[in-house]
N, C-alpha and C positions, 0 to 999 in steps of 0.2 A: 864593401857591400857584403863579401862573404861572413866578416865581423858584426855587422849589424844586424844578417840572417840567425846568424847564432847565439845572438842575446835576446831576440827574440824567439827563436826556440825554447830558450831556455827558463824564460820569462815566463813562459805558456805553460811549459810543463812545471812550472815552481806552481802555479795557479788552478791548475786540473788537479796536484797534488794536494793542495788548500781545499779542493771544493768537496762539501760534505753534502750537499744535496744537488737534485737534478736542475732543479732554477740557476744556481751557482754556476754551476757545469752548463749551463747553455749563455752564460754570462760572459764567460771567459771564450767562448765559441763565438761566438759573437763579436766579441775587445779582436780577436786576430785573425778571425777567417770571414766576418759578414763584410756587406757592402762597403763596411766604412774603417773595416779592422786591419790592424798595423802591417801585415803579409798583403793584404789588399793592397793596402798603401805602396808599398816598394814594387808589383807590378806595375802601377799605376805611372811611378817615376822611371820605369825603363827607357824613355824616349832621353832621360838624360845620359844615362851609359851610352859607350864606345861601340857603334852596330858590332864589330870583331867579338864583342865581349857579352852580348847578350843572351846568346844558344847559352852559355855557362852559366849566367845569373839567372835565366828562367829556369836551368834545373835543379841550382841551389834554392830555390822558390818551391817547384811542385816538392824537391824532397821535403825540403820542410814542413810543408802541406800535411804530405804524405804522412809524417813522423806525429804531427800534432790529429790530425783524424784517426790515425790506430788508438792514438794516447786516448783521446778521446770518446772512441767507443768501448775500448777497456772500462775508460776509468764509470763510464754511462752504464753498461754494464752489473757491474759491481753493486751502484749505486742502486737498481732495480733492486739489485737480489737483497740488498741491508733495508730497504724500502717493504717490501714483500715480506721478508721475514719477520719482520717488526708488526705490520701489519697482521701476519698471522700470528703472533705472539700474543696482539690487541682481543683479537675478535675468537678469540677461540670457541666453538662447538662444542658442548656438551652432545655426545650422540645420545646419552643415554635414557635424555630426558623426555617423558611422554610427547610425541603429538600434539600440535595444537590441533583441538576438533575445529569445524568447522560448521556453526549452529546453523538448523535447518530451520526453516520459520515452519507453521501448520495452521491451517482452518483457524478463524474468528471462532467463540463461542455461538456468536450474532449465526455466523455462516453453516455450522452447524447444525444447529436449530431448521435453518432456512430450508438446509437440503433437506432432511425431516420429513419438515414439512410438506414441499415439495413433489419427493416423492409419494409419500402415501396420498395426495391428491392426484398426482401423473397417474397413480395405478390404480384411481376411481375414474379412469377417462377426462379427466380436465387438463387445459391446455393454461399455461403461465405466459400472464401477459404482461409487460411493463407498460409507463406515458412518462409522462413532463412534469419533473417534481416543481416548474412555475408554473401555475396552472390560471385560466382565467377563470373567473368567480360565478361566470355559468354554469362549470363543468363540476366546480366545486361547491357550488352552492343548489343555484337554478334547479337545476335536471336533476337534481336530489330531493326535490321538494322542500329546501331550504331556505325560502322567501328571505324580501327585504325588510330589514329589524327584526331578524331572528339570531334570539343571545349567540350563537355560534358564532354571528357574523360578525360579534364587537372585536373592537381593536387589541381588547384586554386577553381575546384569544385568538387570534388572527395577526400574521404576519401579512402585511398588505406592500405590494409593489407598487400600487396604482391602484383608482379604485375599479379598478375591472379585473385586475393580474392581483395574484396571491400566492403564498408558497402552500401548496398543498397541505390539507390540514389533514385530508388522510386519502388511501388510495381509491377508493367509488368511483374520482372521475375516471377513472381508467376503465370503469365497470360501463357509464354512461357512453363514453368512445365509443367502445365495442359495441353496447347495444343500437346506438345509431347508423352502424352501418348496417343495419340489418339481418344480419348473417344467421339464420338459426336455423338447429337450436346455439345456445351458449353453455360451456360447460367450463369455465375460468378462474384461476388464482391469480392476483394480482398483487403482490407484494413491492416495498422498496421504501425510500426516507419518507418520513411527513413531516410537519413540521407547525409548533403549538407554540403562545406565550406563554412558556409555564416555569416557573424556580426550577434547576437544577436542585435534587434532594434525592433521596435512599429511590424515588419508585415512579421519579418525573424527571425530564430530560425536553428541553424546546427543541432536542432534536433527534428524531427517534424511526424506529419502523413498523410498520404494518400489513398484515396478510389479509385480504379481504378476497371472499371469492365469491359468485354469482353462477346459478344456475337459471336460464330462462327456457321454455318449453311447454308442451302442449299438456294437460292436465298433471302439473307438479303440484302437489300439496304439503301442507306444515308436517306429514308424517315422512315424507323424504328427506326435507333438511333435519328431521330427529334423527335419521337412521344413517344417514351423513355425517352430522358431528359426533355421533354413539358411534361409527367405526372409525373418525378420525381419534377420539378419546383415547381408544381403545390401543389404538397401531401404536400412540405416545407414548401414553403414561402404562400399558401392561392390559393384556387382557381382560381383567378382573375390573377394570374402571367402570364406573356406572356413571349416569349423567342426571343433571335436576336442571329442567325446563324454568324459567321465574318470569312471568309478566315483566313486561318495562315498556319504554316508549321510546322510538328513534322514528326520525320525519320520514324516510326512506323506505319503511316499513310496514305493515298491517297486517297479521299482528305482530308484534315484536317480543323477544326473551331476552333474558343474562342465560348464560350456560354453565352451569357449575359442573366438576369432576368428584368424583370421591378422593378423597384424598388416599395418595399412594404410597403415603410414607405410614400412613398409622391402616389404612386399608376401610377410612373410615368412621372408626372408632373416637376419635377425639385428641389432638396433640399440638405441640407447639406450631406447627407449622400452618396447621389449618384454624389455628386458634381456635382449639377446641370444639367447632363444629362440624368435624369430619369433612366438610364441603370446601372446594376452592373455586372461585371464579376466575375461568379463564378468557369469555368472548361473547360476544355480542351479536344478535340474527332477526332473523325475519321473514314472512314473506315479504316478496318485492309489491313497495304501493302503483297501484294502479296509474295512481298522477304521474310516479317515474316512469312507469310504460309509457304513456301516453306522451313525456314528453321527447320521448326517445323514440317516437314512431314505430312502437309498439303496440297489436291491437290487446288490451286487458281483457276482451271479451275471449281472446280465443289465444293467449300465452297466457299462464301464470310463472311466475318463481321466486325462487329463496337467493337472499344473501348473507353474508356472516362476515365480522372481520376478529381480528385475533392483534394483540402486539408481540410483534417478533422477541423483544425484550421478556416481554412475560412468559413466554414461553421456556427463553433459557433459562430466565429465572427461578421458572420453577423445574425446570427439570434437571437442573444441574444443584440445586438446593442453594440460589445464590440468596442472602439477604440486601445487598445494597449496587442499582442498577449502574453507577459510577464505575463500579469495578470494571465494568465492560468496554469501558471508553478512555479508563486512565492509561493503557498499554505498559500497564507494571507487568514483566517477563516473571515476575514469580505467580505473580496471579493466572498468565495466560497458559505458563507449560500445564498445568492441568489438567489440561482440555486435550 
């Protein structure tokens, strides 16, 4: 027995001395010390020894044990540190090389614009309102004085969910909401998505934004929504801006303008930007029509007022001197650090 302990010691340690990695090494740990390994084995057969002779073969057993666990964790040992070394010989650190930053994202152009906006409205006393960029076709049509088979209402410009539900084709209804609860006076900006059948191209997008805002109130006239959009102009594009009133026709409206700015890259004078007629158009107003009072349960005899809307887009567009509205939406990081 004491012969067969010792060839198997010696067996073990021939094999922990062979093993070059830790897998190995728990190979050989395994062959003679696990459940089913060779030192296992010969405790397992001591029911055939001589009882007189067992206290001696179980302690030629634990030494063995013993002899092959030191070897063992020596040679485990070792193998960490040639493992580890290697390791760090692989991956080695440059300290000396910069930092990776860490990119900070910042503000939309879109978003920029908005606050703007925004505020120089918050600090004429008007309050920002959102609604429901699905909107049904009363809100969006009806109570705007936008009757049935009216060109606005074709499919050719109009995203239709059903024919009652539509995606907002701009933000009013949210003007119309407000006005139906009653609440006045109104003093309101309403901006957020709309949404048009139109080709994506340099200065149209089927999916876009708009700032429309609404004042309702007891003797308001066409000379306060002038002196309104002549200090929102103003707060924009630079003190010095001046504004040009132009006849137009919107359903909502009576009477209705275009708004034009002077232009603030040439101060007026004539240049690429304003193509030569000093003038840029930014927005579109009105007084409020009487029909949309009335259908909003509003009395026209004794409220008047103005509305206006703007596209958010046009505004960064021009005030950031962009030529093509795409840019805004393709999230190219050269085009956005800019801003």
């Amino acid at each position: 027995m004491k012969e067969k302990l010792q060839h198997i010691q010696e067996e073990a340690a021939k094999r922990i001395q062979e093993a070059n990695s830790l897998d190995k090494l728990n190979e050989v740990r395994v062959a003679f010390l696990g459940k089913k390994g060779e030192l296992t084995a010969v405790l397992k057969g001591m029911k055939d020894v001589a009882p007189e002779d067992r206290p001696k073969v179980g302690q030629w057993v634990n030494e063995v044990r013993a002899e092959l666990e030191g070897l063992l964790e020596e040679t485990k040992a070792k193998l960490e540190a040639e493992a580890l070394e290697k390791k760090l010989r692989e991956e080695v650190i440059d300290v000396t090389l910069p930092a990776k930053k860490m990119e900070i994202g910042h503000r939309h152009p879109n978003t920029i614009a908005l606050e703007e906006v925004e505020r120089i409205f918050i600090g004429m006393g008007y309050e920002v309102v959102e609604g429901p960029e699905v909107e049904y076709d009363l809100y969006n049509f009806e109570k705007l004085n936008i009757p049935e088979g009216h060109p606005a209402k074709d499919e050719q410009d109009t995203f239709y969910v059903n024919k009652n539900i539509v995606l907002r084709t701009q933000t009013s209804p949210v003007q119309a909401r407000v006005m139906e609860k009653g609440k006045l006076p109104i003093r309101m900006i309403a901006p957020g998505r709309v949404f048009r059948s139109d080709e994506v191209d340099a200065t149209h997008s089927p999916s876009f934004h708009q700032i429309e805002g609404l004042v309702i109130d007891k003797h308001i006239t066409f000379a306060d929504l002038k002196g309104t959009l002549e200090e929102f102009a103003k707060e924009l594009f630079g003190p010095e801006t001046k504004t040009k009133f132009r006849p137009h026709h919107f359903p909502f409206t009576e009477p209705s303008a275009e708004v034009d700015v002077s232009c603030f890259k040439c101060g007026g004078k004539g240049c690429r930007f304003c193509k030569g007629s000093g003038w840029i158009e930014i927005l579109g107003c009105g007084m409020v029509h009487p029909h949309v009072l009335e259908m909003c349960g509003i009395d026209p005899e004794e409220y008047t007022g103005f509305a206006f809307g703007v596209g958010l887009e046009r505004i960064a567009l021009l005030k950031y001197e962009i030529d093509d509205m795409r840019l805004l939406y393709e999230n190219d990081t050269r085009f956005l650090r800019q801003f």
